[in-house]
N, C-alpha and C positions, 0 to 999 in steps of 0.2 A: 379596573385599571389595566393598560397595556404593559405587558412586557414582554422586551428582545431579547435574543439567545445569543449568544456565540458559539459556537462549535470547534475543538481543539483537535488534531486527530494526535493522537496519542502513541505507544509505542503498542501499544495494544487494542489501538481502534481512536472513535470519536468518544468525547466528553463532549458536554455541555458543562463549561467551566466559567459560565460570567451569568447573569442573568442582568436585566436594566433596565429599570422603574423608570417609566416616563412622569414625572411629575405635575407636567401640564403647565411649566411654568419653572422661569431661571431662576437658580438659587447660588452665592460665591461658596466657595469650594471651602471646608472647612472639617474636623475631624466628625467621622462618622461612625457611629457604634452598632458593631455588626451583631453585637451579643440583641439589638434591639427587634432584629428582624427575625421571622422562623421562613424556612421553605420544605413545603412536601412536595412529592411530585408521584402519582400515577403511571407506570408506565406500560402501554396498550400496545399487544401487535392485531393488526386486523385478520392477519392472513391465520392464526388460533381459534378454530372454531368453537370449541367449548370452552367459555368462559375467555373474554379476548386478554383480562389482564394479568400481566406477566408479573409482578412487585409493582409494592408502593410503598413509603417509606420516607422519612426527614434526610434534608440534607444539612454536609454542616458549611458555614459562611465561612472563610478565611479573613475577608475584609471586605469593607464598602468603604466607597468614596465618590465624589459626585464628578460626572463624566460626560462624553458624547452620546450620541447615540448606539454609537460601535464598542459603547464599553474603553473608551481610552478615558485617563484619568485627566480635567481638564481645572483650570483655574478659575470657571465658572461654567455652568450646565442645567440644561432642567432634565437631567436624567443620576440616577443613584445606582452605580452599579456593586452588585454582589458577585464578591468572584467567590468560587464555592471548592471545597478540598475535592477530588478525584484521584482513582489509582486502580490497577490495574484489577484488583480483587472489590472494586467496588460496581459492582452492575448498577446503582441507583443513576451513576450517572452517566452512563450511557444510549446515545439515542438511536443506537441498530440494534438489532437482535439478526438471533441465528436459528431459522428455524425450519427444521427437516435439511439439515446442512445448505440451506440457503440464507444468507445476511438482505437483511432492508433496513431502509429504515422506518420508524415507528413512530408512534404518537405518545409523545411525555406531556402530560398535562400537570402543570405547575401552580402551586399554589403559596403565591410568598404577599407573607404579612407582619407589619410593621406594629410592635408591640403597644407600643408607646407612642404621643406624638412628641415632637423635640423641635422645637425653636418655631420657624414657618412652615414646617413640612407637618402635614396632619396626618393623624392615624391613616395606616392606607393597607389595602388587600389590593392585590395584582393577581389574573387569573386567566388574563386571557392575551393568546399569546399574538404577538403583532408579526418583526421581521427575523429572521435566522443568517446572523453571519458567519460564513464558514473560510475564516484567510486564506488558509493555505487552500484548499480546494478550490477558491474564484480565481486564483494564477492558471486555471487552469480552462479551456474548452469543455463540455462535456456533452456536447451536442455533436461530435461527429458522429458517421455512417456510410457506410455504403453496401452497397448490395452487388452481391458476384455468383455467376451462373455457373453451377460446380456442374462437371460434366457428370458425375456418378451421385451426387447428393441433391442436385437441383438448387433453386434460387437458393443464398446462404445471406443475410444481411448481418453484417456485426458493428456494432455502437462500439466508439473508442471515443475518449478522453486524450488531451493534446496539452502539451506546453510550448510554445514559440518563444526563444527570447527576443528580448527586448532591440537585442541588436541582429537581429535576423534578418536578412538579405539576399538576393539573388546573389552567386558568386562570394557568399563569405563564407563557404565552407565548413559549416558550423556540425559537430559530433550530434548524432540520432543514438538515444536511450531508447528500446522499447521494451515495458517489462509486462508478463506474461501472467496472470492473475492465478488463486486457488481455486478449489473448488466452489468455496461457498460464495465465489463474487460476480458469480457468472449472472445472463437477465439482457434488461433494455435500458439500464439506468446507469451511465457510462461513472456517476459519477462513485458509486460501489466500491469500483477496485480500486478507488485510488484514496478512500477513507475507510475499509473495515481493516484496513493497520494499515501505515505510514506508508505507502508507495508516494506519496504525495509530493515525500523529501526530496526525491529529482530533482525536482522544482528549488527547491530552496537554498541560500546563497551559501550556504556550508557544503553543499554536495555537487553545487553547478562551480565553485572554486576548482576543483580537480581541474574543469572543462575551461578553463580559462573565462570563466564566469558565464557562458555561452555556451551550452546542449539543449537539440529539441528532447521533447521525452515526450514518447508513445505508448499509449496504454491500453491496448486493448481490449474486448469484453465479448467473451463466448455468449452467446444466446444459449448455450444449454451449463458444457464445462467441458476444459480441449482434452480430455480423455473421451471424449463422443465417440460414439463407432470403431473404440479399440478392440481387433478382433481379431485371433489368432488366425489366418485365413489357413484352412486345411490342408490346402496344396503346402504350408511350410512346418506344417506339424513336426515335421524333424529337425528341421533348423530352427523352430520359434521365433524367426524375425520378427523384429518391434515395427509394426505397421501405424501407418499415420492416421492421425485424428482427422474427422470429416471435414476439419477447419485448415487442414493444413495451406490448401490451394488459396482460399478466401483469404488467409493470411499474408499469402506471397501477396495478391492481388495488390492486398491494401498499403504493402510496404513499398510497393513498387508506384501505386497511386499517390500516395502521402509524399514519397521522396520527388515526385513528377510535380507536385503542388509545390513544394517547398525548395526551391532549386540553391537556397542557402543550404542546405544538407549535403556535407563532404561523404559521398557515395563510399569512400574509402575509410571511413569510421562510423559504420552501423553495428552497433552493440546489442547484443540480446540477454535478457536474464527473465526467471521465474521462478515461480516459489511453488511446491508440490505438483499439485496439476501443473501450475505454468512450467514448473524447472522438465516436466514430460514431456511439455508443446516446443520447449527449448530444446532437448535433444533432440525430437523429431523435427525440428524445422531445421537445425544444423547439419542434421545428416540426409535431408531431403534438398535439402540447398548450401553445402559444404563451402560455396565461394561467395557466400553474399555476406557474410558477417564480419568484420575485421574481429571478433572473440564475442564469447559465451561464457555465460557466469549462471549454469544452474545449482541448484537451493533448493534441497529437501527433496530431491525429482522423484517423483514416483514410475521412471523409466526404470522395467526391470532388466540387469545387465545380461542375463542369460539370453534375452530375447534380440539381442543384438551381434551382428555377424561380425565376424572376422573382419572380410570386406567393406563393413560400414564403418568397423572403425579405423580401417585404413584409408578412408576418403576424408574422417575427422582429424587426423595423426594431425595436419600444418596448423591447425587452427587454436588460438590461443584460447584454452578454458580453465575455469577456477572454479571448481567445484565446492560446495558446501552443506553440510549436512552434522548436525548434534549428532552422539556419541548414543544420547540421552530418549532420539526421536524415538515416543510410542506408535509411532501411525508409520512412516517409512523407513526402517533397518536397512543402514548405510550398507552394511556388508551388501544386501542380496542386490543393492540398486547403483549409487554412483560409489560407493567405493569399491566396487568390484569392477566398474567401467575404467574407472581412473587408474588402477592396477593393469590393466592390461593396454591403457596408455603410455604406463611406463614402461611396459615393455618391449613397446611398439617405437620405444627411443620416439616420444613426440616429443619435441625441440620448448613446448612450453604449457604444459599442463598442473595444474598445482590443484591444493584439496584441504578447505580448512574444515578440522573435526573439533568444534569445541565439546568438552564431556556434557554440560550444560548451559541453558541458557538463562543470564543474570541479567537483571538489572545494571548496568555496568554507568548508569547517570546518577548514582550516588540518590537519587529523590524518591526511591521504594525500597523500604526492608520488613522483614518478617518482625515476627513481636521480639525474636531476640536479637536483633539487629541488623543480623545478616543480610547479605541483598536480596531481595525479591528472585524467585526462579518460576523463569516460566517455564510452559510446555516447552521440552524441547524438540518441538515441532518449529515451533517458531524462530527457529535460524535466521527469519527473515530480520528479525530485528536487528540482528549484527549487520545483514547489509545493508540499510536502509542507515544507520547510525557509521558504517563506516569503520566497523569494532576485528574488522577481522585483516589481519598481516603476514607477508612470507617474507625470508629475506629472499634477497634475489640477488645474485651476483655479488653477494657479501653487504646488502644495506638492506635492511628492515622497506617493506614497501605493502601500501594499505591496498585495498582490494579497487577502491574509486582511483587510487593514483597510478596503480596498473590498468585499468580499464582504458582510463584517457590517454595512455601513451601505447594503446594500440592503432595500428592499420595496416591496413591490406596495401603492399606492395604492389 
């Protein structure tokens, strides 16, 4: 028997959180008993040479009930869907992995079987899998490209992922998001960066409200990762200038191609943000193009401060940025990277600079805690999830103001 997936991306990546028994035939909607089904599931990367599977392992049901094809629960259906428990410490249900610090995704082979038979539904095993819904991720393109003739690096082609809204138009001046991926999301598969954690939320009607329900979101995708060809060049060995990634130009290219395609894009609110690698592509593209951003919001940057001149950050001084970075981060130490950037913004009297340092990073959706209750903590590497959620605030001119409701009340004069 055939079964569909759905795919959920999560605060910490994709789940496979519904699974949905094609029955072969309608059945009226009625209570269904989840204790009656078991599922396992295999989960294989190919790209692991010796020996491909990673874990296998039972999952547990939350509930079934009989549904659409896409897992919505419906008042008749010839489909049964299982939606199944997931959470951040549980790998069974995840369908990327991360390996040699690059994410794909994988092959879960699934095996769910129905105990018992119960009323007209007969004993049934389900094994092979049919079609993969992924919601948040289809709002989205994942087929862009273009290719750009770098004068020092040669042909550079780079995949990006798109969100157009609904109400986009020539002349309706609509805010451009473009956010800047990690390390492990780089490749040809645009749709990567924007599910091995929540970049996806752009899109979604809680974080396009800021925007007055209306921003494009751009998301980029390095073919290698945008620290490529970062290289102390000798000639600055005494100033250790922070030099640009081999993507920097390929980047302008495409912001300038994308905004030319999409003439609803108010040229005067393009935003940029990214998360470790990206939050590095983000300061170099700000200070390589100081006047094309109405603000920057880099996250976790692995831009080291010392390597940045005096003069670079006096061409950044007008530009509105909100830095962010855990207390807690094992991989990038705020001191040596943006907190030490951001200090010598304020001393540079820049007119709008701010720096959120949470100690750690929580669960703050109340739906994951430890076994003694407390919330779930993640790496606090993962700052990104407070941007993506929206969890981080300065006050500003004496009123509490969230990081999405200062972003959207930027532009370039």
């Amino acid at each position: 028997m055939i079964y569909n997936q759905v795919y959920t991306i999560m605060d910490w990546g994709p789940a496979v959180t519904k699974l949905i028994l094609d029955l072969g035939k309608k059945i009226q909607a009625r209570p269904i008993d989840a204790a009656n089904f078991s599922v396992s599931v295999k989960r294989i990367d190919p790209r692991i040479t010796e020996g491909t599977l990673i874990d296998e392992g039972s999952r547990r049901i939350k509930k079934a009930f009989v549904s659409d094809a896409q897992g919505n629960k419906t008042n008749s259906g010839a489909y049964i869907t299982l939606e199944m428990e997931c959470g951040p410490a549980d790998p069974l249900s995840s369908p990327m992995n991360s390996y040699k610090a690059r994410s794909a995704w994988i092959d879960c082979q699934y095996q769910i079987t129905q105990k018992n038979p119960a009323a007209d539904i007969s004993a049934l095993t389900a094994d092979k899998p049919g079609k993969t819904y992924k919601p948040q991720v289809e709002k989205f393109n994942t087929n862009g490209k273009i290719k750009y003739d770098d004068p020092e690096y040669g042909e550079i082609t780079l995949t990006y992922a798109d969100y157009v809204p609904p109400g986009a138009h020539e002349g309706s001046n609509l805010p451009l998001i473009i956010w800047l991926h990690g390390l492990g999301e780089g490749g040809t598969d645009a749709s990567l960066p924007i599910s091995a954690n929540k970049a996806c939320h752009f899109a979604s009607p809680e974080i396009q409200a800021y925007f007055e329900g209306e921003a494009y979101v751009l998301i980029p995708q390095a073919p290698t990762f945008w620290m490529d060809m970062v290289n102390l060049d000798p000639r600055d060995a005494g100033n250790e200038t922070l030099n640009a990634s081999k993507y920097t130009r390929a980047l302008k290219s495409l912001f300038d191609r994308y905004a030319a395609d999409h003439p609803g894009i108010d040229r005067r609110r393009i935003y940029v943000g990214g998360c470790s690698n990206g939050g590095f592509m983000t300061q170099v593209l700000i200070l390589a193009y100081p006047d094309l951003f109405a603000a920057a919001f880099p996250v976790c940057s692995t831009a080291i401060d010392s390597r940045i001149t005096f003069r670079q950050l006096q061409s950044i001084r007008h530009l509105p940025i909100w830095f962010v970075n855990a207390a807690s981060d094992p991989v990038v130490p705020a001191p040596k990277n943006s907190l030490g950037t951001y200090d010598r913004l304020v001393k540079l009297e820049a007119p709008q600079v701010y720096y959120s340092y949470p100690r750690n990073i929580y669960d703050k959706s109340g739906l994951y805690t430890k076994k003694d209750g407390s919330p779930y903590v993640y790496s606090g590497h993962n700052s990104w999830i407070y941007v993506y959620n929206n969890w981080l605030a300065q006050y500003i001119n004496g009123k509490e103001i969230s990081l999405m409701e200062w972003l959207a009340s930027q532009r370039k004069k």
